[in-house]
C-alpha positions as a printed NumPy array, in Angstrom:
array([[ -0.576, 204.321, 272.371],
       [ -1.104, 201.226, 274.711],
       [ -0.042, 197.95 , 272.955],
       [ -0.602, 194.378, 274.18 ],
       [  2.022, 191.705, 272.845],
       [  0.281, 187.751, 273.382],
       [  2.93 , 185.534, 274.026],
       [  6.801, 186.044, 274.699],
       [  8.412, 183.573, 272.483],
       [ 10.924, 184.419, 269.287],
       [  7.713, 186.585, 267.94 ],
       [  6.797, 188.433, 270.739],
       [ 10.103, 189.407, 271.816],
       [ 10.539, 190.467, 268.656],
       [  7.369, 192.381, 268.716],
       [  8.503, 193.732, 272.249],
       [ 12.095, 195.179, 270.957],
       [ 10.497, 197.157, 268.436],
       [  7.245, 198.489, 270.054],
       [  9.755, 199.159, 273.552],
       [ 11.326, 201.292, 270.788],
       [  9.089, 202.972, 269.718],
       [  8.016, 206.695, 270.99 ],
       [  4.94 , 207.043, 272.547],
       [  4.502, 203.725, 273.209],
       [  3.336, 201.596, 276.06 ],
       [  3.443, 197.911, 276.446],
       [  2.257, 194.532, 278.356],
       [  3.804, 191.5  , 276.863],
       [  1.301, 188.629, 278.31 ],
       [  2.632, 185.094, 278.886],
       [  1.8  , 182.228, 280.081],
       [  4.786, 180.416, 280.904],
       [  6.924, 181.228, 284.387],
       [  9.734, 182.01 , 282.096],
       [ 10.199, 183.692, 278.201],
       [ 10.832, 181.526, 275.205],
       [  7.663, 180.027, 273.868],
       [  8.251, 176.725, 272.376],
       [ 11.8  , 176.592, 273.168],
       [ 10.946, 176.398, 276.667],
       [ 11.117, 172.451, 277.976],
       [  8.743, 171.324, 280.42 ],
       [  7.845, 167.54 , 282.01 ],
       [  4.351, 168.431, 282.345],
       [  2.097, 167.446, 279.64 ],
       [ -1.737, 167.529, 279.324],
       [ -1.724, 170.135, 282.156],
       [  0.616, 172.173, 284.207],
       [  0.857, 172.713, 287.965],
       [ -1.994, 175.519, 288.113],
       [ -4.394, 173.138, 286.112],
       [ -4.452, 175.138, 282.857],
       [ -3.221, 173.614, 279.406],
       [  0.084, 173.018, 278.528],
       [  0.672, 173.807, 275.014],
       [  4.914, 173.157, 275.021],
       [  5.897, 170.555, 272.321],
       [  9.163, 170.425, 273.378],
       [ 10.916, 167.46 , 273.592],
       [ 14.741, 166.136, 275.234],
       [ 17.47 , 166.135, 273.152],
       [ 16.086, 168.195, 270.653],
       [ 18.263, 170.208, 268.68 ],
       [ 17.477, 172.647, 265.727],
       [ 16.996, 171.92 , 261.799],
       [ 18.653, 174.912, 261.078],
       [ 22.154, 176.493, 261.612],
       [ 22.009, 179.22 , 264.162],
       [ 23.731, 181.858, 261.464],
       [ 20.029, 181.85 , 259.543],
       [ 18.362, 181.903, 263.454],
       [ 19.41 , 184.788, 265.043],
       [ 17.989, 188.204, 264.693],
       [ 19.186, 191.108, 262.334],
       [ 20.66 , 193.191, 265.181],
       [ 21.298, 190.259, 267.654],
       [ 22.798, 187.254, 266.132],
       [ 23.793, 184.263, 267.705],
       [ 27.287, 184.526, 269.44 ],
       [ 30.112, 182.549, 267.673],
       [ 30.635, 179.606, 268.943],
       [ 32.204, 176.011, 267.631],
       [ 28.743, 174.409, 266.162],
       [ 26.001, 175.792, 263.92 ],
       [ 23.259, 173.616, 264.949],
       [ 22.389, 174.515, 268.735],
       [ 20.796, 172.473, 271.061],
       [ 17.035, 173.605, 272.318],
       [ 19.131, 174.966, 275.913],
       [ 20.981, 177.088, 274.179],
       [ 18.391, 178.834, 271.645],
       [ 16.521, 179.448, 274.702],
       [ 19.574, 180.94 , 276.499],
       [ 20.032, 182.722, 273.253],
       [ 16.618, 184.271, 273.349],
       [ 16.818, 185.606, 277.261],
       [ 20.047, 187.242, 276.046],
       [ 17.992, 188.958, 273.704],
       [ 15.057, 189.714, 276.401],
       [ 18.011, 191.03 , 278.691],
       [ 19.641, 192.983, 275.88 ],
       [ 16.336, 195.138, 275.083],
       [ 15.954, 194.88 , 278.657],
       [ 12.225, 193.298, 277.758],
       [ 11.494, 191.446, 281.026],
       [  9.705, 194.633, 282.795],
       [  7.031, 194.411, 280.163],
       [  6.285, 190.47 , 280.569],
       [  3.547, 189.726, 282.816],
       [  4.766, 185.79 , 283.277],
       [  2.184, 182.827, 284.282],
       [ -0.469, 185.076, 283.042],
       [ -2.68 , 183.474, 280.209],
       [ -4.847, 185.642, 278.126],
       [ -8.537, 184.042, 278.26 ],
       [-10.826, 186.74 , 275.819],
       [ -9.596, 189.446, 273.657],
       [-12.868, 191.283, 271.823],
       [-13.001, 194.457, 270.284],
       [-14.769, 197.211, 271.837],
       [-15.072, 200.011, 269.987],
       [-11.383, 200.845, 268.08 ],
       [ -9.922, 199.526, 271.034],
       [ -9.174, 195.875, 272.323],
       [-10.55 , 194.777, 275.734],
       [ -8.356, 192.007, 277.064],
       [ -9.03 , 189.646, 279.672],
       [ -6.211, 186.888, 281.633],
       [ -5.897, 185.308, 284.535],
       [ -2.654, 185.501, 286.568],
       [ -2.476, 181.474, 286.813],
       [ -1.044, 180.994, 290.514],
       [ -3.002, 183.155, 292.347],
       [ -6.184, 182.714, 289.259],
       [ -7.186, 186.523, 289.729],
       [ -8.435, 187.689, 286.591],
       [ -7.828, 191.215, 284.723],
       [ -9.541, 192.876, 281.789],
       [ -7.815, 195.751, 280.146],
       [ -8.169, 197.955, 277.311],
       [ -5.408, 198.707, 274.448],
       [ -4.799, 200.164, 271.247],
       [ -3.458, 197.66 , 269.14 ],
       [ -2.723, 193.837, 269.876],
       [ -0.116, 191.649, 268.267],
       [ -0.732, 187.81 , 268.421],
       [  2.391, 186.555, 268.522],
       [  1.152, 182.836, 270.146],
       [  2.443, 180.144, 268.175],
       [  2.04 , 177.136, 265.752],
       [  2.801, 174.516, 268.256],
       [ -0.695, 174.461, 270.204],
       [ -3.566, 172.301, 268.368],
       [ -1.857, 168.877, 267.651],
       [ -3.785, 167.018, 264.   ],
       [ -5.328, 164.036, 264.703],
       [ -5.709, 162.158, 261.536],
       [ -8.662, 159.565, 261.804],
       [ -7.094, 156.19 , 261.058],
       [-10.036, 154.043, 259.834],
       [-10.085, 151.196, 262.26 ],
       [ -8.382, 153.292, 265.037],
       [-11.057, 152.144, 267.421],
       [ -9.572, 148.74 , 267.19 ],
       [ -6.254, 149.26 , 268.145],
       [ -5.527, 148.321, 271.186],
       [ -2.146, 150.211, 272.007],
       [ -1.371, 153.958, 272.817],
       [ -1.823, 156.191, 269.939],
       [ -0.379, 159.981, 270.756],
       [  0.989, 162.567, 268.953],
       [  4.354, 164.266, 269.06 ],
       [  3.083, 167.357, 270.961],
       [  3.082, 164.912, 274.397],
       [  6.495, 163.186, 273.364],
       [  9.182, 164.28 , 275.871],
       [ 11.668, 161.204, 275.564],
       [ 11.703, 157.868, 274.198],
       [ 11.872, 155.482, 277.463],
       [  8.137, 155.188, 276.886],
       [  8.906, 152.928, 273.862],
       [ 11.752, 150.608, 274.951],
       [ 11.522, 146.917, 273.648],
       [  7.87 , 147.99 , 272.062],
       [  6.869, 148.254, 267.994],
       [  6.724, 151.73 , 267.391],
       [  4.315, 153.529, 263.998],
       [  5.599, 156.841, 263.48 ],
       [  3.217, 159.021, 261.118],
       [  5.058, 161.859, 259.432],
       [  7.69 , 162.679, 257.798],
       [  8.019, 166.472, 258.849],
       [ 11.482, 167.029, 260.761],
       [  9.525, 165.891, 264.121],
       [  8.745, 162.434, 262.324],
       [ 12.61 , 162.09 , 261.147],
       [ 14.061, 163.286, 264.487],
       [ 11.442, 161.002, 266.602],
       [ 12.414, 158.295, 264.654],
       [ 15.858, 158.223, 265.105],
       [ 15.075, 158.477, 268.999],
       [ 12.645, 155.929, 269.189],
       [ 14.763, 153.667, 267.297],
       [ 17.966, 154.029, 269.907],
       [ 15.124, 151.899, 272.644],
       [ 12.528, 150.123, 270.064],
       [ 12.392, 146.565, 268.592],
       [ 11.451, 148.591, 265.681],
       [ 10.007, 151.605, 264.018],
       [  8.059, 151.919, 261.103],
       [  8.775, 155.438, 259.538],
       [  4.955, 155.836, 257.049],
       [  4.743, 158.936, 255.21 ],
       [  3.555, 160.8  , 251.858],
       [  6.701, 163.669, 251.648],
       [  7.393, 165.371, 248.631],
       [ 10.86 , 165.28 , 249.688],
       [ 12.805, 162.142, 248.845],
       [ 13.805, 160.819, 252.006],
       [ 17.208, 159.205, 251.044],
       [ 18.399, 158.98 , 255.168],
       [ 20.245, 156.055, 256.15 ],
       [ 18.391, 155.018, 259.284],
       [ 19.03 , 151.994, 261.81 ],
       [ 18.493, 148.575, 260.766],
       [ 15.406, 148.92 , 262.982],
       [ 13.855, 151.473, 261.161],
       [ 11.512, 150.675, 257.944],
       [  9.968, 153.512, 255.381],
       [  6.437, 152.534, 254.406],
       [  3.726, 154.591, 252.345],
       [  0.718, 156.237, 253.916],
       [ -1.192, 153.937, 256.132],
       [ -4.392, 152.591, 255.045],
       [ -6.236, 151.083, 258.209],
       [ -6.387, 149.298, 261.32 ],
       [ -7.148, 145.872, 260.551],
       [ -7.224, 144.286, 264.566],
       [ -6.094, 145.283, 267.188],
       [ -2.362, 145.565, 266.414],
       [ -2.144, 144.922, 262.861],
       [ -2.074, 147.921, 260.705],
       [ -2.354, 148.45 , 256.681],
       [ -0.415, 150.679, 254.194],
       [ -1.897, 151.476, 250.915],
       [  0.437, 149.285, 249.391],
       [ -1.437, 146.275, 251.057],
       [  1.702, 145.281, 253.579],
       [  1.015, 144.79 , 257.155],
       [  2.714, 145.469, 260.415],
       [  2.067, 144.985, 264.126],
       [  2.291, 148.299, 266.452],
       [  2.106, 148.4  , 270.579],
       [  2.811, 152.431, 269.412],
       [  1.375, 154.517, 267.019],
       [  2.848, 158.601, 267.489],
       [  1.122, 161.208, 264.818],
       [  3.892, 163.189, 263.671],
       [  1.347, 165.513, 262.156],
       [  1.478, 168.933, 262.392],
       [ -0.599, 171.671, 264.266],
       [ -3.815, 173.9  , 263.686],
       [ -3.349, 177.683, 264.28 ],
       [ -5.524, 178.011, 267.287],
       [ -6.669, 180.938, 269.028],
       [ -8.843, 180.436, 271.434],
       [ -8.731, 183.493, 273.313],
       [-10.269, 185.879, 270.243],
       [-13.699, 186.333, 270.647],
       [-15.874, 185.272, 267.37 ],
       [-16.487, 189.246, 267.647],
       [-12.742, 189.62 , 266.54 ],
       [-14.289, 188.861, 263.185],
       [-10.506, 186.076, 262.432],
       [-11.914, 182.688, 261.379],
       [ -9.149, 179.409, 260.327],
       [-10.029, 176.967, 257.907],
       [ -8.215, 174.21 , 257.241],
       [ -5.44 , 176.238, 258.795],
       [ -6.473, 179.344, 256.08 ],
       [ -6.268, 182.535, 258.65 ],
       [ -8.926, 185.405, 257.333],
       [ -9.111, 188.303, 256.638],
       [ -5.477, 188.763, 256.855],
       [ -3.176, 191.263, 254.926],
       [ -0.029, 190.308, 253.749],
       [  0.051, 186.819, 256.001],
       [ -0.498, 189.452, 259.063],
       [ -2.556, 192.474, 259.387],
       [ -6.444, 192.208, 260.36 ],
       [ -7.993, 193.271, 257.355],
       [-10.984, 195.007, 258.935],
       [ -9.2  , 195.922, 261.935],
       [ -5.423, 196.542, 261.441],
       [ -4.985, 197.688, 264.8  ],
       [ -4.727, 193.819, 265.26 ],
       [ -1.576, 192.089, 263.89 ],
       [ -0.212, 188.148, 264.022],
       [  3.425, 187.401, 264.275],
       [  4.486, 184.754, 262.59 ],
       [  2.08 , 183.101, 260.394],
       [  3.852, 182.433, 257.792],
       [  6.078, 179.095, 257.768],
       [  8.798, 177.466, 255.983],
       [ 10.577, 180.553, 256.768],
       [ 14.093, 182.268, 258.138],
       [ 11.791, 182.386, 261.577],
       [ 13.556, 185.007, 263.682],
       [ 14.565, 186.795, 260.775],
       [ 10.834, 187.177, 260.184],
       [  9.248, 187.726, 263.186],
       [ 11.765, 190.956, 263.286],
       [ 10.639, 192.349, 259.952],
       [  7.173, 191.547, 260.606],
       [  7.522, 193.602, 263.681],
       [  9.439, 196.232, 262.007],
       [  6.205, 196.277, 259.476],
       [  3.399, 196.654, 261.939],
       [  5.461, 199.394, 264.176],
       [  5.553, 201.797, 261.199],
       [  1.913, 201.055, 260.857],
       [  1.006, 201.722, 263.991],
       [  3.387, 205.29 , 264.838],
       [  1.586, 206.425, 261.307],
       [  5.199, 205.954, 259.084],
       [  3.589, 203.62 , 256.9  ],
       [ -0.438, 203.635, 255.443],
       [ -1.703, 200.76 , 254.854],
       [ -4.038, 200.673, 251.607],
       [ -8.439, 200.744, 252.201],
       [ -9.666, 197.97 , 253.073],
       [-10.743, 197.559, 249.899],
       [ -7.84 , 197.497, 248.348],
       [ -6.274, 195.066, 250.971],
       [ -8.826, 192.67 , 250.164],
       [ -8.53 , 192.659, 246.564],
       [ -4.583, 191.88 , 247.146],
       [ -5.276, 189.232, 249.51 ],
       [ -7.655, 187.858, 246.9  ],
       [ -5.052, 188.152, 244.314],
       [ -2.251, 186.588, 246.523],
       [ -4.629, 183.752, 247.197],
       [ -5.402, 182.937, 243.724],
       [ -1.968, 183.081, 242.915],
       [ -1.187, 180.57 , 245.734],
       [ -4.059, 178.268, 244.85 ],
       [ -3.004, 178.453, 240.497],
       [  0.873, 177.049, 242.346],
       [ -1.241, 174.021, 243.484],
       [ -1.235, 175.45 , 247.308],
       [ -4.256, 173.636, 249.312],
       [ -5.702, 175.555, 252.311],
       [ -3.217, 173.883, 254.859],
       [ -0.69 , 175.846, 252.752],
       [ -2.141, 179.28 , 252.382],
       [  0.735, 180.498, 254.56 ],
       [  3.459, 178.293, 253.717],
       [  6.45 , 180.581, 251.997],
       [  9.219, 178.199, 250.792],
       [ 10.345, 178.976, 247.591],
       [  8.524, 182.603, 247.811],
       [  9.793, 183.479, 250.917],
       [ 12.401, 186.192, 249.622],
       [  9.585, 188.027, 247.77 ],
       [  7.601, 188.409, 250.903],
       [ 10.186, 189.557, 252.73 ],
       [ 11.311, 192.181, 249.981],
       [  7.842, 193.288, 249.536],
       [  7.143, 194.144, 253.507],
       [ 10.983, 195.856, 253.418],
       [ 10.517, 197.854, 250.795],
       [  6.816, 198.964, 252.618],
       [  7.907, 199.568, 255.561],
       [ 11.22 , 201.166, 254.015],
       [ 13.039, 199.159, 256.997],
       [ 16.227, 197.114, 256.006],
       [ 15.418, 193.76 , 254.266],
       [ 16.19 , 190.248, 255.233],
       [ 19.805, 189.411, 253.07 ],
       [ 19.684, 186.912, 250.728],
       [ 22.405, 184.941, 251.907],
       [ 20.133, 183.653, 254.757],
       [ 17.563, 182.137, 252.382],
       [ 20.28 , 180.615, 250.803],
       [ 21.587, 178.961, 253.623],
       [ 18.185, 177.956, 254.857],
       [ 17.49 , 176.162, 251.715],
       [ 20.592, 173.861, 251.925],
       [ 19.904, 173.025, 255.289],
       [ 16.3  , 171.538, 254.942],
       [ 17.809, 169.94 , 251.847],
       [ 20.187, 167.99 , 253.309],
       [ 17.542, 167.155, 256.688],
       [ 15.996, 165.351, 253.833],
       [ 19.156, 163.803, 251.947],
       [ 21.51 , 163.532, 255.071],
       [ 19.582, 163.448, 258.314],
       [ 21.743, 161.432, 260.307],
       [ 24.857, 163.846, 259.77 ],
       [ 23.919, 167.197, 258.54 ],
       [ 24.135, 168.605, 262.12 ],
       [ 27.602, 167.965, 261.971],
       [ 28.351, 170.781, 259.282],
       [ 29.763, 174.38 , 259.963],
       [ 28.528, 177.562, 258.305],
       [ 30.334, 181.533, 258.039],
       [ 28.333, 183.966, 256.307],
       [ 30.418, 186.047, 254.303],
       [ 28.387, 188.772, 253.121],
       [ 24.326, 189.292, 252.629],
       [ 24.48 , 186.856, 249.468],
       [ 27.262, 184.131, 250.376],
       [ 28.369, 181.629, 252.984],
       [ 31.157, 178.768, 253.375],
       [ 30.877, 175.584, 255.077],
       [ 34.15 , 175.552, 257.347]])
């Protein structure tokens, strides 16, 4: 069986360890970057790359991760001990070609190669890319495809009313690589994901000031710079550097940055591929992955507010026993009717389309449930655990949590040392 893997970050390396495992199998990992690592690959370039094609990286300096690198690294290849939990974006990508040389994945990545069609043709999947420096162009046929590209490639937009009138530089955090670009200036960050907290905090170290507007759920109870205000959603533009919250107070901006989150984008499956996104709502999908009319077709990765690594792995665990015949997946009848129920279930919780995906607080039940499938080792509790303290205190402690230590114990318990 021929398998195509699209993209080598965290998910398709993943994806490559397991299918590479796998009797029988053959594989082309496809990615467009000169080096492994997805997202966690830093770049200058922004807009477009040397070669002219997109750049998609929203990598930014001095990033470092919201989570302790006990809960990031994989089931059979965690993170080496060292003196800190929370890693720096360097070292998760040194972390991941450790993983790449480990599995010795690299002879399966075809690098600077970007994947421009995949369409179905027959029970197969025809896949054409372009080999970026030298542009030649390749169409190929497989067996199965995992899409294992990303959330990080279609930055939101929201429409500001009034936007037209503003006359400074609105962007959003996908083209934010430092903060030099806001020294001395008035600075509107929208958001308060962890990009909104983080870009704060940097934006404040070179602003007059920064204006931190957002709706969160989460109490934000972070002791920020004297420079740094919290405001409510904003309302409007009213000239051309006077914006409006819905609480009817004012402020002046040279800056606004969107802080806003990403659309799942694929723009290399054909409308043939029969996958359609609304609102960020991926159908027909089976359990958050598997093409419901085609299931030779998987995505890595979907899912979010999630142990990511830990994830990806399972995931990939899943869809191998699917495809070497271990595991049978249900008609597609039947995996319709549980989508339907899973989505009705989602949507009594309160979930809106954005969230269709989004795992949280269920997370541990969606992992259990594609374990005990695939009868493949679950993902421990322990790591759920720890991942749920950790956003917690982003929220309550965001200027120090990074400092903390973590040792897992056992598959339910943990210490802060």
């Amino acid at each position: 069986m021929r398998v195509a893997i699209i993209g080598a970050g965290a998910a398709g390396l993943a994806s490559a360890r397991h299918i590479s495992n796998t009797s029988d199998f053959s594989l082309d990992v496809f990615e467009m970057g000169a080096r492994p690592g997805g997202t966690w690959v830093y770049t200058d370039d922004v807009g477009q790359d040397r070669y002219g094609y997109p750049v998609y990286s929203a990598m930014y300096k001095g990033l470092k991760t919201n989570l302790p690198k006990e809960v990031m690294g994989f089931p059979d290849f965690p993170i080496p001990e060292q003196s800190r939990s929370y890693l720096t974006q360097a070292e998760i990508l040194n972390f991941l070609e450790l993983y790449a040389a480990k599995f010795d994945l690299m002879r399966y990545i075809k690098l600077n190669t970007m994947v421009t069609e995949v369409r179905p043709e027959g029970n197969l999947w025809k896949i054409t890319s372009v080999h970026k420096p030298t542009r030649k162009e390749s169409t190929e046929l497989y067996d199965a495809v995992m899409i294992c590209n990303g959330h990080y490639n279609d930055p939101i937009f929201p429409n500001i009313p009034g936007q037209e009138l503003f006359s400074g530089s609105i962007d959003h955090s996908h083209n934010f690589r430092d903060a030099e670009r806001f020294k001395g200036k008035r600075v509107l960050v929208v958001g308060a994901g962890p990009s909104g907290l983080d870009l704060t905090l940097q934006a404040s170290t070179v602003a007059e000031y920064v204006v931190l507007s957002h709706h969160s759920s989460e109490p934000i109870n972070t002791q920020y710079p004297p420079n740094v205000e919290l405001r409510p959603d904003v309302k409007r533009v009213i000239e051309f550097n006077k914006v409006e919250f819905v609480d009817g107070t004012c402020c002046c901006f040279d800056e606004i940055l969107h802080c806003t989150g990403y659309r799942y984008s694929f723009p290399f499956l054909h409308e043939s591929c029969g996958i359609s996104v609304d609102e960020n709502h991926i159908e027909p999908l089976y359990k958050h992955m598997i093409h419901i009319d085609r299931p030779n077709m998987c995505f890595i990765g979907i899912p979010f507010n999630v142990c990511a690594f830990q994830m990806f792995d399972l995931q990939a665990r899943y869809f191998c026993k699917v495809l070497d015949g271990s595991l049978s997946l249900p008609s597609t009848t039947d995996m319709r009717l549980h989508t339907e129920k899973d989505m009705r279930n989602r949507w009594a919780k309160g979930y809106t389309k954005r969230q269709a995906h989004m795992m949280g607080p269920d997370q541990q039940s969606y992992y259990d449930d594609l374990a005990a499938a695939a009868s493949t080792t679950p993902i421990a509790p322990v790591m759920v655990k720890l991942r749920d303290l950790s956003v917690k205190k982003l929220y309550n402690d965001f200027l120090n949590f990074r400092q903390d230590r973590y040792k897992i114990l056992d598959e339910h318990n943990f210490v802060k040392v």
